[in-house]
Backbone as XML, in Angstrom:
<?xml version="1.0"?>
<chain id="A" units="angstrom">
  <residue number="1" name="UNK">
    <atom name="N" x="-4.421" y="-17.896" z="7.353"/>
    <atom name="CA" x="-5.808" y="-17.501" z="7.517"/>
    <atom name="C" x="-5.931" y="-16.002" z="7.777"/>
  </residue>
  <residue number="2" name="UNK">
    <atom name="N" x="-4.999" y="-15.748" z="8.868"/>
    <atom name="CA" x="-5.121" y="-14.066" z="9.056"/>
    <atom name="C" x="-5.137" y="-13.022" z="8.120"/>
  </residue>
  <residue number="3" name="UNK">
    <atom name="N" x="-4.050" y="-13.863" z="7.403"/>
    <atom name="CA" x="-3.123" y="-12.758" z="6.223"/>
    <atom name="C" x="-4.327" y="-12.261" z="5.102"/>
  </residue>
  <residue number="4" name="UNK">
    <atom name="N" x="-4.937" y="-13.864" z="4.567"/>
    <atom name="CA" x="-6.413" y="-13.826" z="3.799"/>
    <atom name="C" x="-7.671" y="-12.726" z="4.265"/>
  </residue>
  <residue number="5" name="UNK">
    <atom name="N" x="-7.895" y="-12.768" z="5.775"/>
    <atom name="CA" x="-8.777" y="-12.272" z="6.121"/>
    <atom name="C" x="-8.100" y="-10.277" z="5.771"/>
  </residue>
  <residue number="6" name="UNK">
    <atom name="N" x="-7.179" y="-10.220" z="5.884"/>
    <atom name="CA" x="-6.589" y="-8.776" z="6.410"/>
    <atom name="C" x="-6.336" y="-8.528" z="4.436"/>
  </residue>
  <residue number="7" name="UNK">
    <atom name="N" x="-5.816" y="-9.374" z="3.588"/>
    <atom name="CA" x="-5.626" y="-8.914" z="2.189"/>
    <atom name="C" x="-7.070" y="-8.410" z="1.460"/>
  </residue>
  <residue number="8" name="UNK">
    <atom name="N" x="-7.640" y="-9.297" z="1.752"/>
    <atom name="CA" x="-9.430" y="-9.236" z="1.296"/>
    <atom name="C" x="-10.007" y="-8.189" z="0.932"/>
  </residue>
  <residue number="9" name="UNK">
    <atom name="N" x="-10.157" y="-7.796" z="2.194"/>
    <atom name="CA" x="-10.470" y="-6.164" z="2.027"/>
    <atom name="C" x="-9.669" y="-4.962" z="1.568"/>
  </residue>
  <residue number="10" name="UNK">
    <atom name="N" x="-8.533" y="-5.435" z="1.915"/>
    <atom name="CA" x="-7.572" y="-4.507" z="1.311"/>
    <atom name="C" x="-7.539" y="-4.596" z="-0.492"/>
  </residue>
  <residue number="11" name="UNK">
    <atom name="N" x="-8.143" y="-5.584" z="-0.656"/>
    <atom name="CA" x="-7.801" y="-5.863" z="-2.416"/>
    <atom name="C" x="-9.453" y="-5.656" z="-2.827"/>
  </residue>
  <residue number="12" name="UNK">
    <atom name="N" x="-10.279" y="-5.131" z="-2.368"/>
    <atom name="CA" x="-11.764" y="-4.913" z="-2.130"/>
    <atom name="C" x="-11.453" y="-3.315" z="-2.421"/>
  </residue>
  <residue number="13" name="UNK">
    <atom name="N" x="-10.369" y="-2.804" z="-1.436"/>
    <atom name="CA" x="-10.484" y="-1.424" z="-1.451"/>
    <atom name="C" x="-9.513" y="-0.947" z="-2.736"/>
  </residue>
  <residue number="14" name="UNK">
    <atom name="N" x="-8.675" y="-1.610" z="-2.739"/>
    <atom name="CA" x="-8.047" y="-1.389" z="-4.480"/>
    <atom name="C" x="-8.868" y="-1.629" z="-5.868"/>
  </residue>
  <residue number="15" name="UNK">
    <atom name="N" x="-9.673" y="-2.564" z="-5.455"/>
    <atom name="CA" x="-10.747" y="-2.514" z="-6.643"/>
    <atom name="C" x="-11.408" y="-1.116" z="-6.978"/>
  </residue>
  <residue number="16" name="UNK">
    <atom name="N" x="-11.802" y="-0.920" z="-5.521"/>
    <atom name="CA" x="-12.997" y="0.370" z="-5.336"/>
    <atom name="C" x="-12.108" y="1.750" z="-5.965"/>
  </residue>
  <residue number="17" name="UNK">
    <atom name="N" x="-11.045" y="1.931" z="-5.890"/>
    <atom name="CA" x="-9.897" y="2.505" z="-6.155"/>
    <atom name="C" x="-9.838" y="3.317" z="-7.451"/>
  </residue>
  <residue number="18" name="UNK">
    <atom name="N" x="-9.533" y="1.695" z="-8.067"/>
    <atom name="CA" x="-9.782" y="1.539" z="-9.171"/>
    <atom name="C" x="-10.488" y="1.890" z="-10.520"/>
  </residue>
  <residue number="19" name="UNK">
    <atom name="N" x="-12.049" y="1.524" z="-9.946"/>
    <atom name="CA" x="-12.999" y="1.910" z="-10.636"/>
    <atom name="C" x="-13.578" y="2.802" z="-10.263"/>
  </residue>
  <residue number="20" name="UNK">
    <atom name="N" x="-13.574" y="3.694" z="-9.265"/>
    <atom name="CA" x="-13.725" y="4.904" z="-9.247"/>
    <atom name="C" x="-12.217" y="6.065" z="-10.088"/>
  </residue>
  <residue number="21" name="UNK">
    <atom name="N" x="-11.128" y="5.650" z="-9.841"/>
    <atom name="CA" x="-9.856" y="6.599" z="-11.154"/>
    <atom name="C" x="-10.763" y="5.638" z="-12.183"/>
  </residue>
  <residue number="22" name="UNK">
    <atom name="N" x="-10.974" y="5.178" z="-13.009"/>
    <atom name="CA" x="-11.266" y="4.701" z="-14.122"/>
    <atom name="C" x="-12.368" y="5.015" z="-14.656"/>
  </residue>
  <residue number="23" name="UNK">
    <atom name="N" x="-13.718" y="4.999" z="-13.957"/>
    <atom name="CA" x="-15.013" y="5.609" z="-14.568"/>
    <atom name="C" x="-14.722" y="7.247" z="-14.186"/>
  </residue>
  <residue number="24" name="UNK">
    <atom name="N" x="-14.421" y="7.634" z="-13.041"/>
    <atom name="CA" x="-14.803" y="9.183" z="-12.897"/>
    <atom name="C" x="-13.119" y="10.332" z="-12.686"/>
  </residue>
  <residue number="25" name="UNK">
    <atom name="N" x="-12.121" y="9.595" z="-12.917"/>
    <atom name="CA" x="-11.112" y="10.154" z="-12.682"/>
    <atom name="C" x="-11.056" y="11.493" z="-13.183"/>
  </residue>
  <residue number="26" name="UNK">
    <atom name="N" x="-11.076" y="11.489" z="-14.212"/>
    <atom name="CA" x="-11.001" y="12.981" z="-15.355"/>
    <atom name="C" x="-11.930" y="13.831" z="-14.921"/>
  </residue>
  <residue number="27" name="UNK">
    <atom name="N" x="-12.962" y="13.225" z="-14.467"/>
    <atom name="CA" x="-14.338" y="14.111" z="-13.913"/>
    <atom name="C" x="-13.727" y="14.585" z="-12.465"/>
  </residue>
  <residue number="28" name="UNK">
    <atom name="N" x="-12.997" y="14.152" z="-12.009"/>
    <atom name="CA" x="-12.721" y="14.702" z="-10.466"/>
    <atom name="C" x="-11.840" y="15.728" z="-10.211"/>
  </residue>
  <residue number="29" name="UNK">
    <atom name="N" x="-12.188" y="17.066" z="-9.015"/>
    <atom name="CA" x="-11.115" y="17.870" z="-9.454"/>
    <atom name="C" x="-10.031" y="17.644" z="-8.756"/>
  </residue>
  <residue number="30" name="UNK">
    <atom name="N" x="-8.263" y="18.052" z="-9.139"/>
    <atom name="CA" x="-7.784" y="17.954" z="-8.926"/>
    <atom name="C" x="-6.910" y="17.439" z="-7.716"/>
  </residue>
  <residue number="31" name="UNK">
    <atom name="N" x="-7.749" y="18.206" z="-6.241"/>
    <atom name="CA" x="-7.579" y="17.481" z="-5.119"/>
    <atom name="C" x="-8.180" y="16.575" z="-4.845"/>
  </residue>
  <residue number="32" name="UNK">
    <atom name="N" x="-9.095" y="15.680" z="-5.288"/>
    <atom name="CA" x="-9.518" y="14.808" z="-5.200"/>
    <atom name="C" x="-8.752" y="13.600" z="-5.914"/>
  </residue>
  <residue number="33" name="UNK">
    <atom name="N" x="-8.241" y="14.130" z="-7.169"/>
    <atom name="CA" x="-7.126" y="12.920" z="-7.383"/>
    <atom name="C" x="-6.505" y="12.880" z="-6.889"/>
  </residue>
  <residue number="34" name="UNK">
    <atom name="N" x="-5.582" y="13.693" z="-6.438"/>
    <atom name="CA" x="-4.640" y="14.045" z="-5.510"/>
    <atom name="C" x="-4.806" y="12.791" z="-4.406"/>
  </residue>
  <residue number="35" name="UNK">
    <atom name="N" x="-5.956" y="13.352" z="-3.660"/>
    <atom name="CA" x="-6.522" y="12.306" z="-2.224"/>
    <atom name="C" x="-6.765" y="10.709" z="-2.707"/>
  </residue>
  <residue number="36" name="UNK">
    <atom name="N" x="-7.254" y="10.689" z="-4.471"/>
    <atom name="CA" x="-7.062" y="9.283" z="-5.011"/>
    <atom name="C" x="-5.811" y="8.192" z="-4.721"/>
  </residue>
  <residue number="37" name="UNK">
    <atom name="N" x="-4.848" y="9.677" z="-5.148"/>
    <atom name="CA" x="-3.240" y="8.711" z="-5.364"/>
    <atom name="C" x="-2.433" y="8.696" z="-4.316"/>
  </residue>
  <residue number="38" name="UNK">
    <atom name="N" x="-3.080" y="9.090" z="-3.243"/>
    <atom name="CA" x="-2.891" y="9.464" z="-2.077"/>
    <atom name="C" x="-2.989" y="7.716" z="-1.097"/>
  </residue>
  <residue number="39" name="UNK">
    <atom name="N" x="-4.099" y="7.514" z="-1.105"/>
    <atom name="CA" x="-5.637" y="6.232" z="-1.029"/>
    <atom name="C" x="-4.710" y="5.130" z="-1.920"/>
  </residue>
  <residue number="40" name="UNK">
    <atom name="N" x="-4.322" y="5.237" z="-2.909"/>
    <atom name="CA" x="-3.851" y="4.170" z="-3.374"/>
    <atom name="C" x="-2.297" y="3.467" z="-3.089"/>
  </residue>
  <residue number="41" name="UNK">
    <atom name="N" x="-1.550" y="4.990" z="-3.083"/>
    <atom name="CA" x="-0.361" y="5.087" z="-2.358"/>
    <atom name="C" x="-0.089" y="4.243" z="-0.873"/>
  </residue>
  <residue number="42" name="UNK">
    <atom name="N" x="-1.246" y="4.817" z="-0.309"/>
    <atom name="CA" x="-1.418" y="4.152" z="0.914"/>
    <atom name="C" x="-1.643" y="2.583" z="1.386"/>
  </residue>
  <residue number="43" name="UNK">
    <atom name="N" x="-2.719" y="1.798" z="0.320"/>
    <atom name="CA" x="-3.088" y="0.856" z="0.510"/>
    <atom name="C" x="-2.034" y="0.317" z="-0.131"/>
  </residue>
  <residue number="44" name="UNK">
    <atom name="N" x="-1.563" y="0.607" z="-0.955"/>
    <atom name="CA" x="0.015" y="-0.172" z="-1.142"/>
    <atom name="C" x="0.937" y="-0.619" z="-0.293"/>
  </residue>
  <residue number="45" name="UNK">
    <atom name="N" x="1.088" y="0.482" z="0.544"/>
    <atom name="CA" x="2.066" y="0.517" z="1.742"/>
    <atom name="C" x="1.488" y="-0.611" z="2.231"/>
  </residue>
  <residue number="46" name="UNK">
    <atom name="N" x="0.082" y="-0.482" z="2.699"/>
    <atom name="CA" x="-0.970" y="-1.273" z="3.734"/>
    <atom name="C" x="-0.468" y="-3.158" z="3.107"/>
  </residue>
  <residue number="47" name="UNK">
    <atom name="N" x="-0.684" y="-3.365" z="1.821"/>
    <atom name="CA" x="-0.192" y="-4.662" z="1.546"/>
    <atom name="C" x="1.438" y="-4.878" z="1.759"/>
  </residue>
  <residue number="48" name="UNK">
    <atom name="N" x="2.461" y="-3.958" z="1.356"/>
    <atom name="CA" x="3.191" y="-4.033" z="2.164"/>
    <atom name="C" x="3.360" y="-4.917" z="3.421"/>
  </residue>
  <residue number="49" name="UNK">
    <atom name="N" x="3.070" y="-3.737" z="3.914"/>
    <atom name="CA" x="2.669" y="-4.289" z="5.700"/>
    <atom name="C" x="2.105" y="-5.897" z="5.698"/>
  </residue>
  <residue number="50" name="UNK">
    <atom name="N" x="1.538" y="-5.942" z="4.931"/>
    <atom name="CA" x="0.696" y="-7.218" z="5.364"/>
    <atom name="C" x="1.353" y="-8.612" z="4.765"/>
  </residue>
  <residue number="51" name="UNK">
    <atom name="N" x="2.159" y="-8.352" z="3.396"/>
    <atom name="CA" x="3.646" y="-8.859" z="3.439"/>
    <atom name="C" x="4.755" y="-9.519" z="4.182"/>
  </residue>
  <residue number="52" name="UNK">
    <atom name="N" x="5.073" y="-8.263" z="5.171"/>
    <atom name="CA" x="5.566" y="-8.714" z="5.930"/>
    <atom name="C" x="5.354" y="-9.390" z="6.936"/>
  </residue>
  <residue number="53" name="UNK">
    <atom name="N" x="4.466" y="-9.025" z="7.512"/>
    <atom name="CA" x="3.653" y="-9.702" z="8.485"/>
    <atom name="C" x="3.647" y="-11.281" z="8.334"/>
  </residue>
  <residue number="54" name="UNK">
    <atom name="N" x="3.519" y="-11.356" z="6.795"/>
    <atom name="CA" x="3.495" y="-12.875" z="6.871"/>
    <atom name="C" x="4.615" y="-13.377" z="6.478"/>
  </residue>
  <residue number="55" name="UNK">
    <atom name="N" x="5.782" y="-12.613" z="6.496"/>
    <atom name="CA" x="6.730" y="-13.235" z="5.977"/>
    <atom name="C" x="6.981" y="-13.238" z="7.564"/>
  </residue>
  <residue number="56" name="UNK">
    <atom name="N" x="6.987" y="-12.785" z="8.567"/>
    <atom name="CA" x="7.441" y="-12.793" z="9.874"/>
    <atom name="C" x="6.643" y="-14.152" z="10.408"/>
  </residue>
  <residue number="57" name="UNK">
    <atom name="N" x="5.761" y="-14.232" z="10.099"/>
    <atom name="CA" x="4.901" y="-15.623" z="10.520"/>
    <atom name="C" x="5.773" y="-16.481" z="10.569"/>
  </residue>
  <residue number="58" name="UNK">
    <atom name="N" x="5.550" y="-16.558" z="8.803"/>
    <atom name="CA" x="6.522" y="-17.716" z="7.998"/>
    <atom name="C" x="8.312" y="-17.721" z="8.765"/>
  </residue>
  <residue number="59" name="UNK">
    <atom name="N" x="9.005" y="-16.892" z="9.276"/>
    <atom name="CA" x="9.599" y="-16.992" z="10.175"/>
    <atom name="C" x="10.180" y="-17.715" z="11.205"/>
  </residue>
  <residue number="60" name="UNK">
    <atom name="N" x="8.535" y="-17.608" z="11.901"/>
    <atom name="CA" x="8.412" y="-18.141" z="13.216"/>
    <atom name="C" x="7.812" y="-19.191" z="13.043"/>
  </residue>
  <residue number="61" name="UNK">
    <atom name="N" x="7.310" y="-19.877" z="12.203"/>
    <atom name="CA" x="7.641" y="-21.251" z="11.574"/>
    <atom name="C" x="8.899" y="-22.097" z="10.805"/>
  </residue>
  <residue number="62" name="UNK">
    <atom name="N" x="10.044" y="-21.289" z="10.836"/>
    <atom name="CA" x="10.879" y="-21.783" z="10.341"/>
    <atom name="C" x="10.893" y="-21.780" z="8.711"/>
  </residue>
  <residue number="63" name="UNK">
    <atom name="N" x="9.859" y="-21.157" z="7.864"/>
    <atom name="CA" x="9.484" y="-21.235" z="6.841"/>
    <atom name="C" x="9.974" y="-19.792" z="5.857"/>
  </residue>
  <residue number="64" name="UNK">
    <atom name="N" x="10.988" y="-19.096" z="6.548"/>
    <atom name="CA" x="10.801" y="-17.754" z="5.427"/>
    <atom name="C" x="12.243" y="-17.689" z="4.761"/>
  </residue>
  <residue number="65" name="UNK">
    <atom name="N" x="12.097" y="-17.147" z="3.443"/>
    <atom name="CA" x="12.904" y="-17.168" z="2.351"/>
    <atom name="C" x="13.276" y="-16.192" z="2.181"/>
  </residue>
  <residue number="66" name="UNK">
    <atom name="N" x="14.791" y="-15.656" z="2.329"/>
    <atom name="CA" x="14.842" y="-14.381" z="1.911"/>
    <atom name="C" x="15.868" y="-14.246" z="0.764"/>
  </residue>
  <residue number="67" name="UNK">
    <atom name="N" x="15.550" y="-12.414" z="0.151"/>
    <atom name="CA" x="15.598" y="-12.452" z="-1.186"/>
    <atom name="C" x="16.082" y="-11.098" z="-1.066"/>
  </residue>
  <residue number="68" name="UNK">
    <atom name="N" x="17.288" y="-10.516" z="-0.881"/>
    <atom name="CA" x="18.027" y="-9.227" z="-1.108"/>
    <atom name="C" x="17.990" y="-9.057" z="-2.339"/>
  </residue>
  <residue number="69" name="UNK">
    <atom name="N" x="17.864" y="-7.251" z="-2.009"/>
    <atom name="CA" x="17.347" y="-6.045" z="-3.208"/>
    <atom name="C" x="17.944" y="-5.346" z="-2.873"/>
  </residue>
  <residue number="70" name="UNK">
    <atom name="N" x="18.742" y="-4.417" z="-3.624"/>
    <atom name="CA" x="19.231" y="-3.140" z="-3.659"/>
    <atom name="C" x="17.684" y="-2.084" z="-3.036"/>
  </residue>
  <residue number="71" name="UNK">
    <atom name="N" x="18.072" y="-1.366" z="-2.316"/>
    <atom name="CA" x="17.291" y="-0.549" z="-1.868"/>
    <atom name="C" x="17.666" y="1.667" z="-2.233"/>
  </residue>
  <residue number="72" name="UNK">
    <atom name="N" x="16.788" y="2.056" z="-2.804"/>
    <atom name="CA" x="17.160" y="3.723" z="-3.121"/>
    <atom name="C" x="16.856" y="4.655" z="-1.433"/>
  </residue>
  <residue number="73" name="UNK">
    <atom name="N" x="17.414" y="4.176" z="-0.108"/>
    <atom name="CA" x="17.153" y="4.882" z="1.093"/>
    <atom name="C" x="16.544" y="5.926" z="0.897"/>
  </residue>
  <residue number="74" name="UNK">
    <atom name="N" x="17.582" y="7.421" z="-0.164"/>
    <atom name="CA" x="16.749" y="8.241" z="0.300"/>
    <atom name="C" x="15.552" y="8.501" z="-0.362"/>
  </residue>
  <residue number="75" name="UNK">
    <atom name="N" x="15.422" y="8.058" z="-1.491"/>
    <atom name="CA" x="13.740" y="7.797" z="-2.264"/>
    <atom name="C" x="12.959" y="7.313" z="-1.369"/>
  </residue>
  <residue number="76" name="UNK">
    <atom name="N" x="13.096" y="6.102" z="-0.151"/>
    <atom name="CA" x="12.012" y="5.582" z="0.513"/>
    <atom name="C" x="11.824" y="6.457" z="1.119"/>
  </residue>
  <residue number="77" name="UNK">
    <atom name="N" x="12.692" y="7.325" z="2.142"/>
    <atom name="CA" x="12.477" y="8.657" z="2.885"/>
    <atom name="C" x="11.644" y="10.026" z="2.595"/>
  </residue>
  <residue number="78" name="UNK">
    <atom name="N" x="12.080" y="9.728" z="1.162"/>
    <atom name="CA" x="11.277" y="11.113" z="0.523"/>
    <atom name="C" x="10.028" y="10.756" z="0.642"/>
  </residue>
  <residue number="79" name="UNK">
    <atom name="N" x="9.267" y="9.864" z="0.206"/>
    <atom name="CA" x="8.461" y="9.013" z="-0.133"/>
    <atom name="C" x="7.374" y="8.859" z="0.787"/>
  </residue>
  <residue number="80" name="UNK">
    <atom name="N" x="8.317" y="8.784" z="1.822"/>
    <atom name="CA" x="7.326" y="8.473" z="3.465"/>
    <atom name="C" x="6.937" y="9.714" z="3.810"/>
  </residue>
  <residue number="81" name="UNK">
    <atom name="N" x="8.191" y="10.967" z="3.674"/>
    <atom name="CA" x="7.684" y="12.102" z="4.175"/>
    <atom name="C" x="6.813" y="12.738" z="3.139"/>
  </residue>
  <residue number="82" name="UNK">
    <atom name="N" x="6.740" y="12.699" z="2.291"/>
    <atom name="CA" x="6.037" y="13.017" z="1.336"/>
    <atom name="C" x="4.448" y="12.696" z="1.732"/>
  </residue>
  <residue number="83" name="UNK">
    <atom name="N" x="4.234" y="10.955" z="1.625"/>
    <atom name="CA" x="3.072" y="10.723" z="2.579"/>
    <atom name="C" x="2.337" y="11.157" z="4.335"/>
  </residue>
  <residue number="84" name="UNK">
    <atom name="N" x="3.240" y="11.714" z="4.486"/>
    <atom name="CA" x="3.068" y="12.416" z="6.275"/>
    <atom name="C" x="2.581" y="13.817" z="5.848"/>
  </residue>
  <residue number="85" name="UNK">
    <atom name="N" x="3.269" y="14.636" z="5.002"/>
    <atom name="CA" x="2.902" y="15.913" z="4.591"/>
    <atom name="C" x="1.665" y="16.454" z="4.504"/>
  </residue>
  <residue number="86" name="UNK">
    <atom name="N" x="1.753" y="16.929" z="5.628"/>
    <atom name="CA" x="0.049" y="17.687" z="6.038"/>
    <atom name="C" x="-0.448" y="16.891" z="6.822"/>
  </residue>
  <residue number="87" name="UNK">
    <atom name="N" x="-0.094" y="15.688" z="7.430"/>
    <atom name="CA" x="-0.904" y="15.074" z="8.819"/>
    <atom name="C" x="-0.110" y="15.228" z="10.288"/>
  </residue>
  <residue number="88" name="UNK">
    <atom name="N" x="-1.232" y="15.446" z="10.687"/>
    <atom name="CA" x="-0.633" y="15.865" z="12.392"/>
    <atom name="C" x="-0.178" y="14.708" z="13.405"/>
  </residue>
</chain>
């Protein structure tokens, strides 16, 4: 129920995302896409998060499945700092 309530909007705000890069992208200047792919970057992470969250549930129900992946460390690192860059 939680997970539903918390994806919702988050997949509300990827829509909005969406169709704003899609009708006005080209029209926007540069830092503003920028702050687009920025916004989208982010809410990615945000489902992420919300991923896990329920895979931690599922957990603590005895219910979670796991599924090893090769992981690129320092790409995720770059990646994160990359997203921090310029916030205080």
């Amino acid at each position: 129920m939680v997970g539903h309530e918390l994806r919702s909007p988050a997949a509300t705000a990827g829509s909005c995302l969406d169709l704003l890069r899609d009708e006005h992208g080209r029209a926007l200047p540069p830092e503003a896409r920028e702050l687009l792919q920025k916004a989208d970057q982010s809410l990615g992470h945000l489902l992420a998060v919300l991923d896990d969250l329920a895979q931690a549930h599922r957990a603590g129900l005895g219910r979670l499945t796991i599924a090893l992946r090769d992981v690129d460390a320092a790409a995720e690192v770059r990646e994160a700092a990359e997203a921090l860059t310029g916030r205080a």
